[in-house]
LUMPA-195812 format. One record per residue (C-alpha): residue in three letters; x, y, z. Coordinates in nm, 4 decimals, padded with zeros to 6 digits, always signed. Each point is the difference from the previous one (the first is absolute). Last residue first. Example, Ala and Ser with C-alpha at 12.3 -4.5 7.8 and 13.67 -1.06 7.14 Angstrom:
<pt r="ser" c1="+01.3670" c2="-00.1060" c3="+00.7140"/>
<pt r="ala" c1="-00.1370" c2="-00.3440" c3="+00.0660"/>
This chain:
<pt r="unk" c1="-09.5906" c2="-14.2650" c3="+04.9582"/>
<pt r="unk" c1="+00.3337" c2="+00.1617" c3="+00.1779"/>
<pt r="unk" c1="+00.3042" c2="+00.1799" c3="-00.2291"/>
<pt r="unk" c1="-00.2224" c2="+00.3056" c3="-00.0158"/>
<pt r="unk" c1="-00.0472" c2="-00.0026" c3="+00.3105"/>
<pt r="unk" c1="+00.3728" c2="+00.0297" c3="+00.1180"/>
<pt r="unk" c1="+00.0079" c2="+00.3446" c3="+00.0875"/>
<pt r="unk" c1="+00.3356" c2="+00.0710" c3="+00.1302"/>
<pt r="unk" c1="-00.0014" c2="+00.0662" c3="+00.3725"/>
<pt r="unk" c1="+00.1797" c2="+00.3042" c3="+00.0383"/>
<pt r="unk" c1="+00.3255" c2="+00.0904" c3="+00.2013"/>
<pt r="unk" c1="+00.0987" c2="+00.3702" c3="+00.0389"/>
<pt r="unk" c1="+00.3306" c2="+00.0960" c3="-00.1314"/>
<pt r="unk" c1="+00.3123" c2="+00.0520" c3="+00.1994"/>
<pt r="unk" c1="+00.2586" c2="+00.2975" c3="+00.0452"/>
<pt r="unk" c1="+00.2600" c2="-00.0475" c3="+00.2124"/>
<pt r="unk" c1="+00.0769" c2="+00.2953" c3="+00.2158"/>
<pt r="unk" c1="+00.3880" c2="+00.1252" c3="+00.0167"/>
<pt r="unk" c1="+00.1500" c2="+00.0131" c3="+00.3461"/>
<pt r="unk" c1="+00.2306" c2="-00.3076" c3="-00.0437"/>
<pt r="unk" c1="+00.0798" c2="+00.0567" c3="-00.3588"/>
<pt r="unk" c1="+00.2481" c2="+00.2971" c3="+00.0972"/>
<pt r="unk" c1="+00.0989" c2="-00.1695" c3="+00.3017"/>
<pt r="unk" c1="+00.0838" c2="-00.3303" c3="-00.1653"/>
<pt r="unk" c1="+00.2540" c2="+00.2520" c3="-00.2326"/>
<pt r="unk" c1="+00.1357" c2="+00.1733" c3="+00.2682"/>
<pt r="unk" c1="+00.1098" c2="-00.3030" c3="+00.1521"/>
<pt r="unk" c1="+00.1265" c2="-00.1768" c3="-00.3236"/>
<pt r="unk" c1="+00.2336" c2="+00.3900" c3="-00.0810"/>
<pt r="unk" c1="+00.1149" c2="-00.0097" c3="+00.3791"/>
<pt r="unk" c1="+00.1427" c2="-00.3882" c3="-00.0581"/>
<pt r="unk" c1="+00.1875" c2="+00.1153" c3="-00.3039"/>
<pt r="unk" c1="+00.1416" c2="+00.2776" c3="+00.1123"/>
<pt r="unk" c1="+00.1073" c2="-00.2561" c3="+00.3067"/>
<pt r="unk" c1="+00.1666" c2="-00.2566" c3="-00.2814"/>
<pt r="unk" c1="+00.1173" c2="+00.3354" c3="-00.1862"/>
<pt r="unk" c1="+00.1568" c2="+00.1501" c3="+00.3049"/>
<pt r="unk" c1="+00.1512" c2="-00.3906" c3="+00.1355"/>
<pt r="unk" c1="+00.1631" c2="-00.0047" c3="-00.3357"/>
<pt r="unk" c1="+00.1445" c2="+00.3459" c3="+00.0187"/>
<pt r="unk" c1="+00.1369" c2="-00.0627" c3="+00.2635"/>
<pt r="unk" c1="+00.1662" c2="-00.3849" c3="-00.0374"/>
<pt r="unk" c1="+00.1579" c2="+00.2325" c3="-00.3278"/>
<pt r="unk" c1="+00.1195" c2="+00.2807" c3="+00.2542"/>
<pt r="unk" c1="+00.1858" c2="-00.2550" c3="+00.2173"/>
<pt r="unk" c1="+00.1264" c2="-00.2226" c3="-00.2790"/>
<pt r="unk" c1="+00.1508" c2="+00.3438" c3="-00.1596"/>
<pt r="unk" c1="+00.1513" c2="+00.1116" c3="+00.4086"/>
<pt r="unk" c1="+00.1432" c2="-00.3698" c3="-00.0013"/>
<pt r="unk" c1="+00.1627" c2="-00.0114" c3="-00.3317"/>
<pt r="unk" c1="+00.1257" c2="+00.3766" c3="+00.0332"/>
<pt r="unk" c1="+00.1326" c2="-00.0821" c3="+00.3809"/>
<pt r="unk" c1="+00.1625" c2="-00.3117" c3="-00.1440"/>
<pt r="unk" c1="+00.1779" c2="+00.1926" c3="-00.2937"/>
<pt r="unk" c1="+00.1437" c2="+00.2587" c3="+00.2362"/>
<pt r="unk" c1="+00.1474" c2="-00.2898" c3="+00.2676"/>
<pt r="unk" c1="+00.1620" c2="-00.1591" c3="-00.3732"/>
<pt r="unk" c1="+00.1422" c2="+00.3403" c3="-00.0610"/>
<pt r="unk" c1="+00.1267" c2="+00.0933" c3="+00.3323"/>
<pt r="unk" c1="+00.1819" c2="-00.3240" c3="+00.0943"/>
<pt r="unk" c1="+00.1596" c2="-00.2064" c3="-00.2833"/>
<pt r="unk" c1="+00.0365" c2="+00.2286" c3="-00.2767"/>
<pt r="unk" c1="+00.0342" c2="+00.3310" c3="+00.1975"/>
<pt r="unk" c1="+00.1987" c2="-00.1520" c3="+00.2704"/>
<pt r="unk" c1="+00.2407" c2="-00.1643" c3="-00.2982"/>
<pt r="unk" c1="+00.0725" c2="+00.3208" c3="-00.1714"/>
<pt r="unk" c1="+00.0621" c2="+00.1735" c3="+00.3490"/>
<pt r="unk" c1="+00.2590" c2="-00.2651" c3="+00.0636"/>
<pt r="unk" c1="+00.1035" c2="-00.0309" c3="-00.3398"/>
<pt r="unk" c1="+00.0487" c2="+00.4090" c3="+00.0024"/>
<pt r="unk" c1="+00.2003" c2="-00.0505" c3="+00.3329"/>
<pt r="unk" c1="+00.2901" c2="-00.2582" c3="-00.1371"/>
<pt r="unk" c1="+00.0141" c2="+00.2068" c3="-00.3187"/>
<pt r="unk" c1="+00.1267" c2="+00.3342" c3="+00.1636"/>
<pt r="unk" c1="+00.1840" c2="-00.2156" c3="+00.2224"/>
<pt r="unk" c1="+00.2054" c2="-00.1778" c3="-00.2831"/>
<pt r="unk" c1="+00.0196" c2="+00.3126" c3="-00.1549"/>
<pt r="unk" c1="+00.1355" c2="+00.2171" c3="+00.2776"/>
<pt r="unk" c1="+00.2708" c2="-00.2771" c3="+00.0141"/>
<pt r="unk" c1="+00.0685" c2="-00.0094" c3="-00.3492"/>
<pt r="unk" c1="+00.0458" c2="+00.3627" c3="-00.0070"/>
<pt r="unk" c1="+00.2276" c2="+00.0182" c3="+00.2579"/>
<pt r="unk" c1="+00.2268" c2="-00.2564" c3="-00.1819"/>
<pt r="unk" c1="-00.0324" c2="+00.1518" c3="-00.3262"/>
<pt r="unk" c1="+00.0919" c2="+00.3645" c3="+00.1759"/>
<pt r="unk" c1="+00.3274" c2="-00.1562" c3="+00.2078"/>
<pt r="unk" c1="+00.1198" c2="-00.2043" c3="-00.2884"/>
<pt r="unk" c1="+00.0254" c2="+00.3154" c3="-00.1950"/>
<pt r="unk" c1="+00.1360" c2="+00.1599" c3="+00.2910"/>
<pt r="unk" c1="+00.2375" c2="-00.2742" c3="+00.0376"/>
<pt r="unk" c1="+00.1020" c2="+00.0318" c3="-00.3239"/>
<pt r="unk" c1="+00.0802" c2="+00.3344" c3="-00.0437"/>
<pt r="unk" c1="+00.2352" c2="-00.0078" c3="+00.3255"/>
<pt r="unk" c1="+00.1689" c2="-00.3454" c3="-00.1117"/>
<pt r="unk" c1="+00.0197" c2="+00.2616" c3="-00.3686"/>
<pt r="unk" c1="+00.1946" c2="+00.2312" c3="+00.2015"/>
<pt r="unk" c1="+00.2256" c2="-00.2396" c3="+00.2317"/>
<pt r="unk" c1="+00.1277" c2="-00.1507" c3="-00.2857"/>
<pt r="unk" c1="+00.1160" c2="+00.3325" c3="-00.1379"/>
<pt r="unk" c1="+00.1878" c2="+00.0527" c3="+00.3133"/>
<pt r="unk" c1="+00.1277" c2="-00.3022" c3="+00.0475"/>
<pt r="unk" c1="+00.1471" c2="+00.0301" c3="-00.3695"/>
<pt r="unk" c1="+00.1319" c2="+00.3641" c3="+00.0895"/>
<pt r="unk" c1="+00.1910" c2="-00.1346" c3="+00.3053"/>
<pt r="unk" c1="+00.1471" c2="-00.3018" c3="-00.2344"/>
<pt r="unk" c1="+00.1157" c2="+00.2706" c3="-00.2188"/>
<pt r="unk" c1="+00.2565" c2="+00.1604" c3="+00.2549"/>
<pt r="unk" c1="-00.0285" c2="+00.2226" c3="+00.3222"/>
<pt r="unk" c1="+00.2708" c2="+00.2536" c3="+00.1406"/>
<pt r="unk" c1="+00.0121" c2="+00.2730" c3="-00.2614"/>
<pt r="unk" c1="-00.3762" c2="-00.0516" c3="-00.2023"/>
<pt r="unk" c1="-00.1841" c2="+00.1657" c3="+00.3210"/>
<pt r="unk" c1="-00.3032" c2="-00.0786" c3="+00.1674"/>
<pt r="unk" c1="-00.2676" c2="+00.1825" c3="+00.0143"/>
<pt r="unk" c1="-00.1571" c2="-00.0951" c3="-00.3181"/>
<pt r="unk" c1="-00.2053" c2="+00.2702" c3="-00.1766"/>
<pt r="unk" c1="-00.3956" c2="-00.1090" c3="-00.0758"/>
<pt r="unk" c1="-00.1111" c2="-00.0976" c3="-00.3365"/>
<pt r="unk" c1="-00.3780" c2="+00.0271" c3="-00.0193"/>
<pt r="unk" c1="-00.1456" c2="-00.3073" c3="+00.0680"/>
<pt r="unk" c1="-00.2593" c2="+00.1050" c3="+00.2519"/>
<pt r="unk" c1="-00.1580" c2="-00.3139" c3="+00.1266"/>
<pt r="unk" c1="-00.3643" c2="-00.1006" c3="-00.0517"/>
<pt r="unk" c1="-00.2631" c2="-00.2366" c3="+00.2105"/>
<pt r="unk" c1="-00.3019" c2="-00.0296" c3="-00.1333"/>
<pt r="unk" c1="-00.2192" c2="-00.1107" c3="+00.3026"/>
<pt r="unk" c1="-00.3995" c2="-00.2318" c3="-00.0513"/>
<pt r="unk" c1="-00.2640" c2="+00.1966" c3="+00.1745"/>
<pt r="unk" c1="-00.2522" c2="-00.2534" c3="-00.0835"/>
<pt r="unk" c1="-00.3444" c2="+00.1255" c3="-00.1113"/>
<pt r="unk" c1="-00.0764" c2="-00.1251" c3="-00.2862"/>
<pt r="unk" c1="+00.3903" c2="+00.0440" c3="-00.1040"/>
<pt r="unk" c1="+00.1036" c2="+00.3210" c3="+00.1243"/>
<pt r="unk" c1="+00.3752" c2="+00.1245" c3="-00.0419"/>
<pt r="unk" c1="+00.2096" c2="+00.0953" c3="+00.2796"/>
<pt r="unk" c1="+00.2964" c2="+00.2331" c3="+00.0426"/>
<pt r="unk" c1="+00.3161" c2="-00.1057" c3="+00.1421"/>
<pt r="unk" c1="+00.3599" c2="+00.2429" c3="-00.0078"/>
<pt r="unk" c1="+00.3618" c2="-00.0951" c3="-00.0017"/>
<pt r="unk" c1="+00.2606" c2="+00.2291" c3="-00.0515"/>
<pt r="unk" c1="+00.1213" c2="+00.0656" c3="+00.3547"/>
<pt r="unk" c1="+00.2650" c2="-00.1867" c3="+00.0297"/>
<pt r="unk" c1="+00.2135" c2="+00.0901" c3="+00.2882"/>
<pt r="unk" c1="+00.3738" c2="+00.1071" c3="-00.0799"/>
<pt r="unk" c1="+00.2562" c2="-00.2162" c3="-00.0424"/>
<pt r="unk" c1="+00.3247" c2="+00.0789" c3="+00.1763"/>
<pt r="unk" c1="-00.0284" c2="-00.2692" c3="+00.2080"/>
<pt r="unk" c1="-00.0075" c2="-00.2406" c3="-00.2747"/>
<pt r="unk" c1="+00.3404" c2="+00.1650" c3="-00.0828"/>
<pt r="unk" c1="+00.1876" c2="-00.0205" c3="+00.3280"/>
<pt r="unk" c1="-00.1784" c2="-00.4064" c3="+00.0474"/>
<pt r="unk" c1="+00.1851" c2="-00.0612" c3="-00.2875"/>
<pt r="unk" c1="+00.2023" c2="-00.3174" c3="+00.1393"/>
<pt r="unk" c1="+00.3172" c2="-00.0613" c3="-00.1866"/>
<pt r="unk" c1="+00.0431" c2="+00.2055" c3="-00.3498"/>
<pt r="unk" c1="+00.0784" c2="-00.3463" c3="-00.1642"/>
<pt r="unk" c1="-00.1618" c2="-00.2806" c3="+00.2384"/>
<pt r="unk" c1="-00.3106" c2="+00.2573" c3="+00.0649"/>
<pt r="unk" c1="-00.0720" c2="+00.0682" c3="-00.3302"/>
<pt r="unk" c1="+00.0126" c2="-00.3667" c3="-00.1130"/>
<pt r="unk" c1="-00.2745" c2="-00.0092" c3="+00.2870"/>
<pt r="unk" c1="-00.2284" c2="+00.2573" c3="-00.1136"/>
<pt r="unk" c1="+00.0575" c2="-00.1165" c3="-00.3717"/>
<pt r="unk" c1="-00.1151" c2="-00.4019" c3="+00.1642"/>
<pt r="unk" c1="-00.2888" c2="+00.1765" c3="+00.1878"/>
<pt r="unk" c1="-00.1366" c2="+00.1793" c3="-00.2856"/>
<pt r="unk" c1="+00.0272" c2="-00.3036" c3="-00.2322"/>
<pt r="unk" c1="-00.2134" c2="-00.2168" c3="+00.2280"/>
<pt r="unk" c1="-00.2655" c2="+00.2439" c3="+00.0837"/>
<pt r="unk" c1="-00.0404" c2="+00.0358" c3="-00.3794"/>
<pt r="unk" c1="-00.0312" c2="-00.3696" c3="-00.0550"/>
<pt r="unk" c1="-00.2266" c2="-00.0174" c3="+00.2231"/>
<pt r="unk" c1="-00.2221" c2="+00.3173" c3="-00.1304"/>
<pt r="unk" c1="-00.0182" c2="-00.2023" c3="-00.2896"/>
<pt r="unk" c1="-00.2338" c2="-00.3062" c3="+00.0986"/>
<pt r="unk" c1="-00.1823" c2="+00.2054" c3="+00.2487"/>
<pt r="unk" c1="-00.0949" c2="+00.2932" c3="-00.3031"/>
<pt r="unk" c1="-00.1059" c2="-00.2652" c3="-00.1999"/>
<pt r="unk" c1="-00.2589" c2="-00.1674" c3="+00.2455"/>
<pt r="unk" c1="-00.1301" c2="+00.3080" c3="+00.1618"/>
<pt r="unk" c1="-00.0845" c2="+00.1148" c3="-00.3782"/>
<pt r="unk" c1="-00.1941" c2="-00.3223" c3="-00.0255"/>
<pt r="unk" c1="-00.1699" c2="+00.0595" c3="+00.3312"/>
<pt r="unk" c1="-00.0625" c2="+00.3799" c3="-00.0831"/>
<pt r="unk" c1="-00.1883" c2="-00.0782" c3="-00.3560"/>
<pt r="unk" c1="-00.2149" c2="-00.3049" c3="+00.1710"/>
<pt r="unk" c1="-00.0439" c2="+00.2926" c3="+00.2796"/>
<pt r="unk" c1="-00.1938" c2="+00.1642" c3="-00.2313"/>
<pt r="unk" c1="-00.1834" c2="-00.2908" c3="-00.1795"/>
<pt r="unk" c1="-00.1218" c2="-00.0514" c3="+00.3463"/>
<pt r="unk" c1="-00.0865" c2="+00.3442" c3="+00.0800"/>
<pt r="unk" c1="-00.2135" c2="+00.0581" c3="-00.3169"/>
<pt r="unk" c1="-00.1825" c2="-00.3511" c3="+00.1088"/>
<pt r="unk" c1="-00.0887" c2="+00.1037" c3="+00.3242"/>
<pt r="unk" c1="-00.1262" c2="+00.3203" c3="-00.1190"/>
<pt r="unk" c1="-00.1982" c2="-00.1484" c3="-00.2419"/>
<pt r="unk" c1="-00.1393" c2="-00.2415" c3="+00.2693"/>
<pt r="unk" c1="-00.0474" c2="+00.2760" c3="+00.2293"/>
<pt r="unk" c1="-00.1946" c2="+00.2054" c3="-00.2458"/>
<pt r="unk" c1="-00.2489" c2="-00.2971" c3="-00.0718"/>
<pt r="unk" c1="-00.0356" c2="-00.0766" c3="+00.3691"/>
<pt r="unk" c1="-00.1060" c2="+00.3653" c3="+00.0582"/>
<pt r="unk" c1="-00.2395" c2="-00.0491" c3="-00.2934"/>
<pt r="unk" c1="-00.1762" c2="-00.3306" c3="+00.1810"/>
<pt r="unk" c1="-00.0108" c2="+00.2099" c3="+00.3202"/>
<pt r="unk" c1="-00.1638" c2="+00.2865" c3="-00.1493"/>
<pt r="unk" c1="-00.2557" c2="-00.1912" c3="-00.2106"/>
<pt r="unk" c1="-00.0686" c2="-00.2014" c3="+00.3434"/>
<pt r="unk" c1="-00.0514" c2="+00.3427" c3="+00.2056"/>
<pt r="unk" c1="-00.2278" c2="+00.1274" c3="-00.2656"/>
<pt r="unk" c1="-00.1771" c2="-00.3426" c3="+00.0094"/>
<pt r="unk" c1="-00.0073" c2="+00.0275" c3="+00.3830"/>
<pt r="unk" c1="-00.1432" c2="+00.3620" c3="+00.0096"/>
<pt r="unk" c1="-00.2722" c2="-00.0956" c3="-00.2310"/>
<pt r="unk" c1="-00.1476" c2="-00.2897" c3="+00.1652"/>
<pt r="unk" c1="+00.0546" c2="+00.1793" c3="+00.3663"/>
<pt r="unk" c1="-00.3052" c2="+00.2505" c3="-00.1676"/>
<pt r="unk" c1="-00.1773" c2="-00.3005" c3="-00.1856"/>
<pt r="unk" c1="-00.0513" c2="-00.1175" c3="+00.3471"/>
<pt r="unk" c1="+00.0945" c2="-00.2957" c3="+00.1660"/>
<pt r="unk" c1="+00.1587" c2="+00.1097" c3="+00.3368"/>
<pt r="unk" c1="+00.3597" c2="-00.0939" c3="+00.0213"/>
<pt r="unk" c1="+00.1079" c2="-00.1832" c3="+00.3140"/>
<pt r="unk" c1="-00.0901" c2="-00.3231" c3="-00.1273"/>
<pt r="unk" c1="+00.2050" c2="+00.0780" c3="-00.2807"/>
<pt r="unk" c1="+00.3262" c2="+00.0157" c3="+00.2160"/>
């Protein structure tokens, strides 16, 4: 690309400005790639906790559902009386510009629709199990979103990161270096050719000047002669 650039102290100036730009964009990306990092550092290790007890919490859901089952028999009647949650809502949060989603459930106490008559504890245990599996998983559902959207965020800042460190910056810096060594071999050749006009004039200028001699005379040498 810098033989394509003319050499003038015009292009000179536009590809320094263009350099300074590029070498601050790569600044901001590196901070930015950094900020998301340590973010997603945060969501990994809360990724990690929430896994290792929303297990266990699956697991003790199930086994109430199923003690319900054996003791009321199957309680398809009541989970089809359940009504359609409803409660949960996402909003998003901006972090250097990644949309990352809070996800939030109403926990206002809702009325059960199912009757105290013809169910027993273990209903109200599968119930409450049930709950906090819901709260969980939406928990789980936001850190796992966000660690995705991270993870991308990050992947495409390195690659822009990396074009501006590798590519544009380096192809900036040898269009400077070769429009400056282009300019200097100018301004030699100007001064060698000033030079060379400033010698010519100068010949000319004594050129068409007379010389001024003295007539000769013989010296008298009589004196000298006996």
């Amino acid at each position: 690309m810098a033989d394509q650039v003319f050499p003038t102290k015009g292009n000179l100036l536009n590809v320094k400005k263009s350099l300074s730009l590029a070498k601050v964009g790569y600044e901001l990306l590196d901070r930015k790639r950094n900020v998301l990092i340590r973010e997603l550092m945060m969501m990994v290790d809360a990724a990690k906790a929430l896994r290792g007890s929303i297990t266990d919490t699956y697991k003790d859901a199930y086994a109430a559902l199923q003690r319900a089952n054996i003791t009321m028999g199957l309680i398809s009647r009541v989970a089809e009386g359940m009504p359609i949650d409803e409660s949960v809502s996402v909003s998003y949060r901006s972090v250097m510009g990644c949309e990352l989603p809070k996800v939030t459930l109403d926990t206002s106490e809702s009325e059960l629709t199912y009757g105290f008559e013809n169910t027993d504890g273990n209903v109200d245990v599968a119930y409450i199990s049930f709950n906090r599996v819901k709260q969980m998983t939406a928990m789980l559902a936001e850190v796992d979103n966000s660690v995705f959207r991270l993870a991308s965020a990050i992947k495409k800042t390195q690659t822009r990161a990396n074009a501006l460190k590798n590519i544009v910056i380096p192809r900036y810096e040898g269009i400077v270096k070769f429009i400056e060594n282009s300019l200097e071999e100018k301004e030699r050749e100007e001064f060698s050719r000033q030079k060379v006009i400033k010698a010519q004039k100068e010949r000319k200028k004594y050129r068409g000047k007379p010389v001024k001699t003295e007539p000769f005379t013989v010296p008298d040498i009589s004196e000298f002669v006996k």
